[in-house]
Steps between C-alpha positions, in 0.01 A plus 500: 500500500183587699335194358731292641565669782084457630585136436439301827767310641280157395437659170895545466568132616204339297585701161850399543455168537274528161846629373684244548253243432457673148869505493616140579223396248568696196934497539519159643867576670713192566830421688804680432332753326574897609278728611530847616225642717459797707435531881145699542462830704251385783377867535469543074224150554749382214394074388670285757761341314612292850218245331725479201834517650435181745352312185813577293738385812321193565559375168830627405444802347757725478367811672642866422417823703541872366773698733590858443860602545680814381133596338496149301300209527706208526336100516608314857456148498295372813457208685282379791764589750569854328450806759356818394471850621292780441672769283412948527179438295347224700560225255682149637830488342752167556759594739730429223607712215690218271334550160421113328548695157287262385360623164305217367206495666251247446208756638547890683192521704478890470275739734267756385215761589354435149563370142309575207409291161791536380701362777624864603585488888428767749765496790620710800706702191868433668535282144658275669386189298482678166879487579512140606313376203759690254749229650340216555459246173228523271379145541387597853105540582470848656130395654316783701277419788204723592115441664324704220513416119646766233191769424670825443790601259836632641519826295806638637768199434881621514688338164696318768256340655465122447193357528414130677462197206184357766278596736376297799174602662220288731307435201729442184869520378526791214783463267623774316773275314648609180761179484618473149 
């Protein structure tokens, strides 16, 4: 957290558009696919994922957004047009609270603080998307994103965590894959 958080504004913007660079190049997403993505907490310096939101729009990607309601995350579809507003924790939420229960996701675009070798994710601890990724199918790509690459081991992992299949950082894309 504080080595993100001494990140410069241009170091944020530049790093994130590494991201997605790294991103686009190694999935390759097409129309109609489904991806879920989160909206980043400005004051957290978390990657700018408006870079990959516009790209998905512009060429008819579907585009899914994290909401909580009644402690849950639940997947909003959004469009261009869609209106947000910013929910108790600071985080831009769309104004509406219809879940897509979409459950095939072609990608989940997942936030992070860190993730180890072994794909283990570090969070904010609500377990919010250790819950989400128990429902979702098992063909979907749970892909971190995070400006430093996996050094340290997460010692203290909870048997219900669930840890990301990629990771997506300015200089490579990590997978931690164990497809059959």
């Amino acid at each position: 957290m504080q080595k993100r958080k001494a990140l410069s504004s241009d170091e944020v913007f530049l790093l994130s558009e590494r991201i997605f660079e790294n991103f686009i190049n190694y999935f390759k997403p097409v129309s109609g696919q489904k991806v879920h993505i989160f909206i980043p907490i400005e004051k957290f310096n978390e990657i700018k994922t408006e870079i990959f939101i516009q790209y998905f729009l512009s060429r008819n990607i579907r585009v899914f957004v994290p909401k909580i309601v009644d402690q849950k995350l639940i997947s909003i579809e959004i469009f261009s047009e869609t209106k947000f507003q910013t929910n108790n924790w600071g985080i831009s939420e769309p104004v509406s609270s219809v879940d897509s229960e979409i459950l095939d996701f072609d990608s989940i675009i997942t936030p992070l603080l860190y993730c180890d070798q072994n794909g283990n994710r570090l969070g904010y601890g609500k377990g919010f998307y250790d819950a989400f990724f128990e429902g979702i199918s098992k063909d979907s790509k749970k892909i971190g994103v995070n400006y430093f690459n996996p050094d340290d081991t997460i010692h203290d992992v909870w048997e219900n965590d669930i840890p990301v299949d990629y990771l997506v950082t300015p200089t490579d894309v990590v997978s931690f894959f164990k497809g059959s």
